[in-house]
LOZALUM-844530 format. One record per residue (C-alpha): residue number from 0; y, z, x. Coordinates in Angstrom, 3 decimals. Layout:
% LOZALUM-844530
<NUM, <Y, Z, X>>
...
This chain:
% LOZALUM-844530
<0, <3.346, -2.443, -6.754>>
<1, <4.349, -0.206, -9.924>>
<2, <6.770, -0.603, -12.631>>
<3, <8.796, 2.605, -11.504>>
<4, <6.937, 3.065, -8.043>>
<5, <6.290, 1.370, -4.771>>
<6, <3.981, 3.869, -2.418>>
<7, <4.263, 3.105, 1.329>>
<8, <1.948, 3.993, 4.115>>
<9, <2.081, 2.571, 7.974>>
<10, <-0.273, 2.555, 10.453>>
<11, <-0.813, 3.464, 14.035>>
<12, <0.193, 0.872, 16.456>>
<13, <-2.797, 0.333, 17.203>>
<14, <-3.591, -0.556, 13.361>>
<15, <-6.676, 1.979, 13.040>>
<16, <-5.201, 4.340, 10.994>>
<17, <-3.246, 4.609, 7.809>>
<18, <-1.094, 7.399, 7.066>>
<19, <1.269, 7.512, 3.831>>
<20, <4.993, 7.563, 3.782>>
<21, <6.749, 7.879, 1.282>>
<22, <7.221, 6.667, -2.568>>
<23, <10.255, 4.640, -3.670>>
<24, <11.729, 5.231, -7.239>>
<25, <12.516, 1.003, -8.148>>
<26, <13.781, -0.179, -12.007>>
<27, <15.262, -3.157, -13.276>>
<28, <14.521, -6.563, -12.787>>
<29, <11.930, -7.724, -10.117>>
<30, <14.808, -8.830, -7.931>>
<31, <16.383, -5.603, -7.390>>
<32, <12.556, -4.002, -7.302>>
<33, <12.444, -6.817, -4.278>>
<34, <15.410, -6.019, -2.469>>
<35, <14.795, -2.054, -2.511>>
<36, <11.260, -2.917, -0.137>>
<37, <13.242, -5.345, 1.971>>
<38, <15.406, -3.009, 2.779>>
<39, <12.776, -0.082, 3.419>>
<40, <11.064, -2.456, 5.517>>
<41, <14.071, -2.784, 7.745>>
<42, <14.417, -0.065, 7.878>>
<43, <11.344, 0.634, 8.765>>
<44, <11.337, -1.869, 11.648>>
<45, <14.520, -0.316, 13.306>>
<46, <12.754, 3.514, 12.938>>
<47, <9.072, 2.078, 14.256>>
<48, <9.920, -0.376, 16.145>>
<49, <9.324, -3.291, 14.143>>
<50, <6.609, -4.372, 11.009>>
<51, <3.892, -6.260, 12.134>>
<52, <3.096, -7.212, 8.431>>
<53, <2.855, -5.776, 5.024>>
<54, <0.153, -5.284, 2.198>>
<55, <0.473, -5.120, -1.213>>
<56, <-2.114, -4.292, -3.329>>
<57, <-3.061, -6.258, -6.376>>
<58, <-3.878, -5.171, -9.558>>
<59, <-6.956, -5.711, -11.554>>
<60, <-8.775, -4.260, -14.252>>
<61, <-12.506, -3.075, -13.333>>
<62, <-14.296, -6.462, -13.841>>
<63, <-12.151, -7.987, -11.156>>
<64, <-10.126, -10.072, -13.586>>
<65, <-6.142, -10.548, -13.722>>
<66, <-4.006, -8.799, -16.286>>
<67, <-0.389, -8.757, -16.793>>
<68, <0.637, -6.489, -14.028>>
<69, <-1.235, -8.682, -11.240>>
<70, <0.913, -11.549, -12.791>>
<71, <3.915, -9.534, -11.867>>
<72, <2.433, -8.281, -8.761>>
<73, <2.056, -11.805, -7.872>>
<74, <5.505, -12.739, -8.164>>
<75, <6.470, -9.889, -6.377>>
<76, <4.678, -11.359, -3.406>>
<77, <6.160, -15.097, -3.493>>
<78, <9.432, -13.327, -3.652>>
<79, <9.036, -10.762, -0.742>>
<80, <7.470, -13.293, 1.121>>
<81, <10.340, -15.418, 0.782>>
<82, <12.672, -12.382, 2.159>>
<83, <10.908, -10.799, 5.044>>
<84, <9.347, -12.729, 8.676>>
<85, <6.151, -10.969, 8.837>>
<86, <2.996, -11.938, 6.659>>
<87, <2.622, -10.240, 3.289>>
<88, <-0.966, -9.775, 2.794>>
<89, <-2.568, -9.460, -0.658>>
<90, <-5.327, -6.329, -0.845>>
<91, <-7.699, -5.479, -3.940>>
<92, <-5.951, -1.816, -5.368>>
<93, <-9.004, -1.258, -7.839>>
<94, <-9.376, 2.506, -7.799>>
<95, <-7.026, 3.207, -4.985>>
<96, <-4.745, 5.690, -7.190>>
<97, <-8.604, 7.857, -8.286>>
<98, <-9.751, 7.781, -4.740>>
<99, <-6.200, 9.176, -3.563>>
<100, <-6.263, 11.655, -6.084>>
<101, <-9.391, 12.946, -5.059>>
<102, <-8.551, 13.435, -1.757>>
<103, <-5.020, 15.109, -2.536>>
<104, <-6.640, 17.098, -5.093>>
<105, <-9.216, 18.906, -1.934>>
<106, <-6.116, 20.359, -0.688>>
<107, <-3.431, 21.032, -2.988>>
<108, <-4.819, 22.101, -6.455>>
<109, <-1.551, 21.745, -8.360>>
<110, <-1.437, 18.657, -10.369>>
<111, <2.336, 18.307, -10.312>>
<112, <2.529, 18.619, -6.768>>
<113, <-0.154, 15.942, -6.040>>
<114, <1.426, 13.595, -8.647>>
<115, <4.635, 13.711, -6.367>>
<116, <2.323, 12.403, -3.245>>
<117, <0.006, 10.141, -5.323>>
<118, <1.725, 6.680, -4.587>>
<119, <2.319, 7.102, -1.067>>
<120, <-1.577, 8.271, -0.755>>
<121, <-2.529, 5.644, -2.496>>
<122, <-0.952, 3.111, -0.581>>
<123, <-1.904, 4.644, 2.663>>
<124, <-5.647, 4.268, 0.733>>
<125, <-5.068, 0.480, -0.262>>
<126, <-3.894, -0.114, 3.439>>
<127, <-6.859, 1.825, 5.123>>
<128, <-8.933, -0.862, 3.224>>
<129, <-7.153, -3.500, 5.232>>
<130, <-6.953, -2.503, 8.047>>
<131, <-10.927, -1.409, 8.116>>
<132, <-11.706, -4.595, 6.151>>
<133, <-9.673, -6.678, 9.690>>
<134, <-11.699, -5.011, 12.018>>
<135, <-14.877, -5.279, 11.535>>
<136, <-16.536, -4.777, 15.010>>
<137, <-15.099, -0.846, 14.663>>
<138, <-17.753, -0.204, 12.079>>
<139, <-20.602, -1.674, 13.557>>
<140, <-19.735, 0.736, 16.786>>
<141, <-19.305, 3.461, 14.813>>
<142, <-22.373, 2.879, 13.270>>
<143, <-24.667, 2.688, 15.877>>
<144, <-23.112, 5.965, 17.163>>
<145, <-25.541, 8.951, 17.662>>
């Protein structure tokens, strides 16, 4: 969850694959940041027929420890969680944002086009992560495919 941007992704219903959506432009205090994904995510739910849950990655630095944006991260969380009737799930975000960029960058070469997408592939990174991290058995098939 950024300062100025929240990047959304959804999955497939059957939760296998992530796919970004879009990024929302949030300011002022964390309440109104708050309300601006509550309301996306009803939105969402009336357009998909329903949210099964959300994820929202946390912030680290490379060492794995907190710094001030996981604080606010974190209090993001209690709050949505206090708004919304599916689980919020918490997801490491370290390197989300490079690994995004590196895959935007293989097919569109402008920078200032790819910053414009980088949020919402980002999240749909961070929530690939989950989902692949909640199903476990998948990899092992794949795996021990020829």
């Amino acid at each position: 969850m950024g300062v100025r941007r929240v990047g959304l992704a959804k999955s497939d219903p059957s939760g296998v694959l992530a796919t970004p959506l879009r990024t929302l432009r949030v300011s002022g205090p964390l309440a109104s940041v708050v309300q601006a994904v509550v309301d996306e995510i009803d939105r969402l739910g009336v357009e998909d027929d329903g949210v099964a849950g959300v994820v929202v990655g946390v912030p680290r630095s490379l060492d794995g420890q907190p710094h001030e944006q996981t604080t606010r991260t974190l209090a993001f969380v209690e709050s949505l969680r206090s708004r919304v009737s599916v689980p919020v799930h918490l997801q490491d975000e370290r390197l989300t944002s490079r690994e995004a960029e590196s895959k935007l960058a293989l097919v569109e070469k402008d920078w200032r086009r790819r910053k414009g997408r980088l949020d919402a592939a980002a999240a749909a990174v961070l929530l690939q992560d989950f989902l692949d991290q909640q199903r476990p058995h998948l990899q092992a098939d794949w795996s021990d495919s020829p």
